[in-house]
KETOR-107190 format. One line per field, with one value per residue: residue in three letters; x, y, z of N, C-alpha, C in turn; residue number from 1. Coordinates in Angstrom, 2 decimals. Example, Ala and Ser with C-alpha at 12.3 -4.5 7.8 and 13.67 -1.06 7.14 Angstrom:
# residues 2
res = [ALA:SER]
nc1 = [13.19:12.85]
nc2 = [-5.69:-2.25]
nc3 = [7.80:7.08]
cac1 = [12.30:13.67]
cac2 = [-4.50:-1.06]
cac3 = [7.80:7.14]
cc1 = [13.20:12.90]
cc2 = [-3.30:0.03]
cc3 = [7.80:7.87]
n = [1:2]
# end
This chain:
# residues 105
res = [UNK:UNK:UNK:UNK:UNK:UNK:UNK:UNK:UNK:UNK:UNK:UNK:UNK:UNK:UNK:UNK:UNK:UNK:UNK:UNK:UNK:UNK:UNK:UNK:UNK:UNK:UNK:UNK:UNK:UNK:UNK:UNK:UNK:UNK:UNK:UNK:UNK:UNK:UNK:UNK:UNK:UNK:UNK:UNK:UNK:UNK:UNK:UNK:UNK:UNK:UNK:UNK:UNK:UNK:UNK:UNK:UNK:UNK:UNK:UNK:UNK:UNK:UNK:UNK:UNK:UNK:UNK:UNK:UNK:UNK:UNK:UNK:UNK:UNK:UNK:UNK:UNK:UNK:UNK:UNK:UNK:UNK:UNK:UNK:UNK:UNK:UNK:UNK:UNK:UNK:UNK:UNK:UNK:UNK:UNK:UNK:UNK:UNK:UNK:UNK:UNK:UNK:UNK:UNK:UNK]
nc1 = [0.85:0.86:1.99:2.74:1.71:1.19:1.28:-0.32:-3.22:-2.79:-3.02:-6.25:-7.16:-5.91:-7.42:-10.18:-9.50:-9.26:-11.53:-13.44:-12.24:-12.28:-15.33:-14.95:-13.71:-14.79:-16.93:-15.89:-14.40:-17.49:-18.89:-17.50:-16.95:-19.58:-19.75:-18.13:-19.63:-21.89:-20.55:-19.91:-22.90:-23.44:-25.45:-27.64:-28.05:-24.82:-23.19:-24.00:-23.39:-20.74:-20.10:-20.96:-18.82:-16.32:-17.12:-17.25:-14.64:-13.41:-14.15:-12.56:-10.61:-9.81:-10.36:-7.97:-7.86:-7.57:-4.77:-3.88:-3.26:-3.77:-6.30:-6.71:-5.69:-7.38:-9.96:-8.70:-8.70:-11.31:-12.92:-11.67:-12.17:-15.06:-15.03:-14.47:-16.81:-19.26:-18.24:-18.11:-20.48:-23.80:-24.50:-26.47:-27.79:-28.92:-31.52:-31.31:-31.64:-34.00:-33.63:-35.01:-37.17:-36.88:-38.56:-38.57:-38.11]
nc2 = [-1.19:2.62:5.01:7.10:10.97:11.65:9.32:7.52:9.42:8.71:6.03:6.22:7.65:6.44:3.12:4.58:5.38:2.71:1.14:2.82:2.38:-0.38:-0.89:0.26:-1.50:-3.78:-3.55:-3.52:-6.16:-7.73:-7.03:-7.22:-10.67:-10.61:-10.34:-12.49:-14.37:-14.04:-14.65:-17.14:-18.38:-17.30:-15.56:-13.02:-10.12:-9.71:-8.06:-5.10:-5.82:-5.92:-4.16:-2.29:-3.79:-2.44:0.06:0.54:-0.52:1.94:3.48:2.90:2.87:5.77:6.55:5.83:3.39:1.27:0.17:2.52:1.00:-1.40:-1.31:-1.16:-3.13:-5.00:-4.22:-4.71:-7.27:-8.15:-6.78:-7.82:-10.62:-10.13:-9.08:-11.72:-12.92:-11.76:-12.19:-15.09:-17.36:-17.83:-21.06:-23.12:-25.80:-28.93:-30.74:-33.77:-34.85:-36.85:-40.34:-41.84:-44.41:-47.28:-49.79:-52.97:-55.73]
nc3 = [0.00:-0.84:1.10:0.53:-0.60:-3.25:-4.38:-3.50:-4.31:-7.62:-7.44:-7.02:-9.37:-11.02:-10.50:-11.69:-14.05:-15.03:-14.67:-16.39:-18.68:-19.20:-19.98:-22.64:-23.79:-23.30:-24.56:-27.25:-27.96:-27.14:-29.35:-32.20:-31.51:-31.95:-34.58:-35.78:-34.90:-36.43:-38.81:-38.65:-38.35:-40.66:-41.33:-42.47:-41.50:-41.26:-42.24:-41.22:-38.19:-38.60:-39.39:-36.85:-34.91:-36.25:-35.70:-32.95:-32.18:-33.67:-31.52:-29.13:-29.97:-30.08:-27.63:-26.25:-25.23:-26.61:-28.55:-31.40:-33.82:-33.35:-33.29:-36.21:-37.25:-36.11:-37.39:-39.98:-40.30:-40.02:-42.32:-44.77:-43.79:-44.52:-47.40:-48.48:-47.54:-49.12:-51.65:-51.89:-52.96:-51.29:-49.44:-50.90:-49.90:-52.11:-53.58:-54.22:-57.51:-59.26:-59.94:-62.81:-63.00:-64.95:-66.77:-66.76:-69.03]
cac1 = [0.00:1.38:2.34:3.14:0.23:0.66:0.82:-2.50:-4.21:-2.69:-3.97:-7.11:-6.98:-5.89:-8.84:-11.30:-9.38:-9.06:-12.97:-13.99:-11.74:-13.21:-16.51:-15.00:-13.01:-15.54:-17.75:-15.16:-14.29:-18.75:-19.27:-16.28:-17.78:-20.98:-19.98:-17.80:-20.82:-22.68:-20.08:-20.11:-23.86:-24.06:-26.77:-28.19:-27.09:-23.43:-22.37:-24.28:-22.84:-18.82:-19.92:-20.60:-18.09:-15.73:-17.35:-16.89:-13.08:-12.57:-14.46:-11.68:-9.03:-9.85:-10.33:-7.17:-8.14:-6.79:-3.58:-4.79:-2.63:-4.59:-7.80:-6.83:-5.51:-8.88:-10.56:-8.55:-9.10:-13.03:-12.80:-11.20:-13.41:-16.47:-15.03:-14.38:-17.76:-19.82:-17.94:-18.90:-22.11:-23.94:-24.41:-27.37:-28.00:-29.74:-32.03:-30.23:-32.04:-34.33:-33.30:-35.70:-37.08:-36.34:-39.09:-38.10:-38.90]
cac2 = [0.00:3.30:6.02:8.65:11.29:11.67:7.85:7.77:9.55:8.19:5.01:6.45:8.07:4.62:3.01:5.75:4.55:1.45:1.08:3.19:1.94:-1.56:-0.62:-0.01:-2.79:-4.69:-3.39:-3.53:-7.93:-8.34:-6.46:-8.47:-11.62:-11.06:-10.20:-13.56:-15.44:-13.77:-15.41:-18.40:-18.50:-17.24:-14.59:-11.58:-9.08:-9.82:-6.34:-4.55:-6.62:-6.03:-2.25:-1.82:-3.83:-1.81:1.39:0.05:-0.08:3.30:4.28:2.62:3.22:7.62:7.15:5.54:2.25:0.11:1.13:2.40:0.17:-2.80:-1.20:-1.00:-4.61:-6.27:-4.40:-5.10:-8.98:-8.07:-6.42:-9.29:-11.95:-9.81:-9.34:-13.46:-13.84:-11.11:-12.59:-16.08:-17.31:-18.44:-22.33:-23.84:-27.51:-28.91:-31.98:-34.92:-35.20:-38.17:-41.47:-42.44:-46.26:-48.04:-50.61:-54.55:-55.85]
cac3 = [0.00:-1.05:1.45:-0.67:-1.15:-4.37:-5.38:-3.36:-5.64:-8.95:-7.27:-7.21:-10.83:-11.86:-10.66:-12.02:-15.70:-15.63:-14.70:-17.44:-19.82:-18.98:-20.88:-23.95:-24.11:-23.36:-25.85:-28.23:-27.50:-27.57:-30.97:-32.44:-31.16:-32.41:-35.49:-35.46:-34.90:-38.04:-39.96:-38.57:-38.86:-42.55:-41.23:-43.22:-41.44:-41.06:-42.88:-40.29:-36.90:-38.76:-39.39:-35.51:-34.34:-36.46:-35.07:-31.53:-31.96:-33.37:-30.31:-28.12:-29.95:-30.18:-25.96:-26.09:-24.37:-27.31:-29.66:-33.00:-34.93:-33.05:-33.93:-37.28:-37.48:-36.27:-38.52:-41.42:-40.12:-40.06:-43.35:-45.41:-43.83:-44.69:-48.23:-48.77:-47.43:-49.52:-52.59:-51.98:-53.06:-50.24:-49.93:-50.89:-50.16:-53.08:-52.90:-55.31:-58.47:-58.74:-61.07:-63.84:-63.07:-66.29:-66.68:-66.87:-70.08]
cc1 = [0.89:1.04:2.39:1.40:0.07:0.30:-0.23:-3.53:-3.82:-3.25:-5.24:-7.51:-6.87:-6.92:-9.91:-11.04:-9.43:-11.01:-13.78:-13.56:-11.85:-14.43:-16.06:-14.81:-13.50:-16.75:-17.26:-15.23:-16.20:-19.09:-17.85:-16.56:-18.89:-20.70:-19.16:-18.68:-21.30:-22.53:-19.82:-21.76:-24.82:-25.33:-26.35:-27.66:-25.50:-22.73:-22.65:-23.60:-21.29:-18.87:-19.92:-19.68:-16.41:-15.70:-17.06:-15.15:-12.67:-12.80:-12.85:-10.68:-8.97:-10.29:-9.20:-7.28:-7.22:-5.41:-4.38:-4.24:-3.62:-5.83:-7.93:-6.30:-6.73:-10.04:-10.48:-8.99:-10.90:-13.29:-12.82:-12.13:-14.68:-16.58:-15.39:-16.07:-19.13:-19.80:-18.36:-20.13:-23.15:-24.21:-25.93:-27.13:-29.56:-30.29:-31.49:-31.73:-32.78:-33.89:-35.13:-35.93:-37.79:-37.68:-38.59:-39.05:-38.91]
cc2 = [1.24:4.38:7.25:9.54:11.29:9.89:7.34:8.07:9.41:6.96:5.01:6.58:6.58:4.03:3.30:4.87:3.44:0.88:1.44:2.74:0.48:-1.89:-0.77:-0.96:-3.73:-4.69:-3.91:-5.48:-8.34:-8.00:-7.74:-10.10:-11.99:-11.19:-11.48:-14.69:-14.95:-14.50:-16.36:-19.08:-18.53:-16.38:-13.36:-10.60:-9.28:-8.56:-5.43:-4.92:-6.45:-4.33:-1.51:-2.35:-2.89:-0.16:1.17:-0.06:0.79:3.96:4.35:3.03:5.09:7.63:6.33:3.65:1.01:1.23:1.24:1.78:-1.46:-3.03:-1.65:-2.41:-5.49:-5.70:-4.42:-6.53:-8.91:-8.11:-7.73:-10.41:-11.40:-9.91:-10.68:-13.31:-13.12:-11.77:-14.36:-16.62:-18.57:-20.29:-22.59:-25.13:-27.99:-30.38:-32.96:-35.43:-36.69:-38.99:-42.16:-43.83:-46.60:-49.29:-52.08:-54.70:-57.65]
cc3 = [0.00:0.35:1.21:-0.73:-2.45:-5.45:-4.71:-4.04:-7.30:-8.70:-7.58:-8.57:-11.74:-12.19:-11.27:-13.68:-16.26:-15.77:-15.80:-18.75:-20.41:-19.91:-22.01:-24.51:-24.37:-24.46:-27.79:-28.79:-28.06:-28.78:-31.70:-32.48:-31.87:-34.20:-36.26:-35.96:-36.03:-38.52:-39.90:-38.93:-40.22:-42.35:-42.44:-42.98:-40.65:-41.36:-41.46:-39.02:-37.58:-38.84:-38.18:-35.03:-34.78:-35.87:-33.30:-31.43:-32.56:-32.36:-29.55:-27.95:-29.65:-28.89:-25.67:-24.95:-25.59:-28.36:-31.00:-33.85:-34.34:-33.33:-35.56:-37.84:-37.54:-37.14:-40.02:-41.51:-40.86:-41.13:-44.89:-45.31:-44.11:-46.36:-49.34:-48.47:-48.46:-50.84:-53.01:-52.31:-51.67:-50.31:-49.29:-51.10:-50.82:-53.21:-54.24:-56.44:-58.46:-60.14:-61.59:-63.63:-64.55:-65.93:-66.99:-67.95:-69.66]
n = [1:2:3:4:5:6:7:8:9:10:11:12:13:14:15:16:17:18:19:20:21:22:23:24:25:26:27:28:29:30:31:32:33:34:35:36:37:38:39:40:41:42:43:44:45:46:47:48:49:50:51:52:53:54:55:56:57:58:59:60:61:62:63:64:65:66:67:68:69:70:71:72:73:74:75:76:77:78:79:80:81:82:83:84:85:86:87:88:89:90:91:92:93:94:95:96:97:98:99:100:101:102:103:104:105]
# end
C-alpha cells in the first residue's frame, strides 16, 4: 500500500481509468464476437454486426483504451473476412435429383 500522497491519488486516478476503460473494451471484444458469430452462422445481417463492431473499436481506440494500430488490425481482419464472405455465393444444399425407373422388359 502506497504512502506517498501523491501515489495515493494516482492510485485512485488509476482506478477511475481502468474502470472506465473496462466498458470499452468490453464493448469492443462483444461487438467483435458477435460479429464472429454472423459469420459463422451465414446470417443476413453480417455487414451490419462487422460495421458496428468496427465502429466500436474506433471508439476505443480515439479514448485511447486500445492502440490504434490494433484497432486497425482487427478491422482489417473483419474487413477481409467480410469481403471473402460477400464474394462467396452463399451455400445452398440442393435436394439430389431423382433417377428415372427403367421398366423390366
Amino acid at each position: 500500500m502506497a504512502n506517498i500522497k501523491s501515489q495515493i491519488k494516482r492510485n485512485r486516478q488509476n482506478e477511475k481509468r481502468r474502470v472506465k476503460n473496462r466498458n470499452y473494451r468490453g464493448a469492443a471484444r462483444t461487438a467483435i464476437t458477435a460479429a464472429r458469430e454472423a459469420f459463422a452462422k451465414n446470417e443476413p445481417d453480417t455487414k451490419e454486426s462487422v460495421l458496428k463492431a468496427i465502429s466500436t473499436l474506433d471508439r476505443a481506440a480515439q479514448k485511447g483504451v486500445i492502440h490504434p494500430n490494433n484497432a486497425s488490425r482487427r478491422k482489417g481482419r473483419l474487413m477481409k473476412r467480410l469481403a471473402a464472405f460477400i464474394a462467396a455465393p452463399p451455400v445452398v444444399e440442393e435436394a439430389a435429383p431423382k433417377k428415372k425407373k427403367t421398366a423390366k422388359k
